[in-house]
C-alpha positions in Angstrom: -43.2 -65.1 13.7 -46.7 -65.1 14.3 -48.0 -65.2 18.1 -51.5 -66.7 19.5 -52.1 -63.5 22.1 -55.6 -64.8 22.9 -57.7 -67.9 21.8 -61.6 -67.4 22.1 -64.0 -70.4 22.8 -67.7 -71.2 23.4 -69.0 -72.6 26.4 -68.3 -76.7 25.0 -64.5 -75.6 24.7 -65.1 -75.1 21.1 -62.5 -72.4 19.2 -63.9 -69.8 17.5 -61.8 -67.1 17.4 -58.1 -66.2 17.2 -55.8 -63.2 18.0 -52.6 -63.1 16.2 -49.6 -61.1 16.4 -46.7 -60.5 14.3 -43.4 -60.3 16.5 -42.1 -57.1 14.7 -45.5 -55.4 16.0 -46.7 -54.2 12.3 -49.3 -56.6 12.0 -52.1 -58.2 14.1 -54.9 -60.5 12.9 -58.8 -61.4 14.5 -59.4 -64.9 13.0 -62.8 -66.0 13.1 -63.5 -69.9 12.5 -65.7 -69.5 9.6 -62.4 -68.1 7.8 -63.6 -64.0 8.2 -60.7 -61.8 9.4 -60.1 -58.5 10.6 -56.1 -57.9 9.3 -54.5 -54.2 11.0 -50.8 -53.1 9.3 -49.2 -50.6 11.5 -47.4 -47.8 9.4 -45.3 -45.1 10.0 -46.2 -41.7 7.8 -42.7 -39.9 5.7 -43.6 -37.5 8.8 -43.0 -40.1 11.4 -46.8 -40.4 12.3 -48.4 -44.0 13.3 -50.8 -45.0 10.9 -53.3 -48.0 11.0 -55.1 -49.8 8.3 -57.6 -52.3 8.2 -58.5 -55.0 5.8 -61.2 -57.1 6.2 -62.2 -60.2 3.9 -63.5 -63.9 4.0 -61.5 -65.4 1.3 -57.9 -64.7 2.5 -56.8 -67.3 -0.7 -58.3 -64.3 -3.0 -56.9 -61.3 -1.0 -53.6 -63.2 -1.4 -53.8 -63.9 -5.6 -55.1 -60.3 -5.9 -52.0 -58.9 -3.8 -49.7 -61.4 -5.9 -51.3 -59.8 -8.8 -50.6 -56.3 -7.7 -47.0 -57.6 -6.9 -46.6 -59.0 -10.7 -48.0 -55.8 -12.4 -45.8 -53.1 -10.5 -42.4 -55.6 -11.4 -43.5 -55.3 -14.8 -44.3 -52.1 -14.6 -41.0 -50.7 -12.8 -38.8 -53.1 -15.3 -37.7 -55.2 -12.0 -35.9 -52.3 -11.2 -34.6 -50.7 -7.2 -37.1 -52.5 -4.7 -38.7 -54.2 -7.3 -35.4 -56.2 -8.6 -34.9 -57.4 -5.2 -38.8 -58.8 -4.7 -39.1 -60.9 -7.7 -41.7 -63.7 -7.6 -39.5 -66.4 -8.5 -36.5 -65.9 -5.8 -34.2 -68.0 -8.3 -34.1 -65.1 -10.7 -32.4 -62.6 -7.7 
């Protein structure tokens, strides 16, 4: 579940910014109104270390068909098999 932790507004009351949260604490977001974002995924190393990365983009509907890409190619590239079996695009086929 994502949480609004602060809303940011001009001087006529006017939104322009957003700062999201994701309950579990591995993901936040900075929203801008002209659709720009700022997206940070928390991470811990095999060696237990916190990591943080940062993706930044304008066209979230093209980060999101380029991820579902990546998705599609590493199924077909594992043969659905282990993690990959489990994740399927279609949840029907599970």
């Amino acid at each position: 579940m994502w949480i609004v932790k602060q809303q940011h507004k001009r001087d006529d009351g006017e939104s322009v910014a957003i700062e999201l949260e994701h309950s579990d604490g591995w993901m936040d977001a900075n929203v801008r109104w002209d659709g720009c974002m700022e997206i940070h995924l928390r991470t811990k190393t095999e060696e237990g270390h916190g990591m943080t990365g940062t993706v930044h983009t304008c066209d979230i509907d093209g980060l999101i068909e380029k991820l579902q890409q990546v998705k599609q190619i590493s199924q077909e590239y594992f043969d659905f098999k282990g993690y990959w079996q489990r994740h399927t695009t279609d949840e029907a086929e599970i």
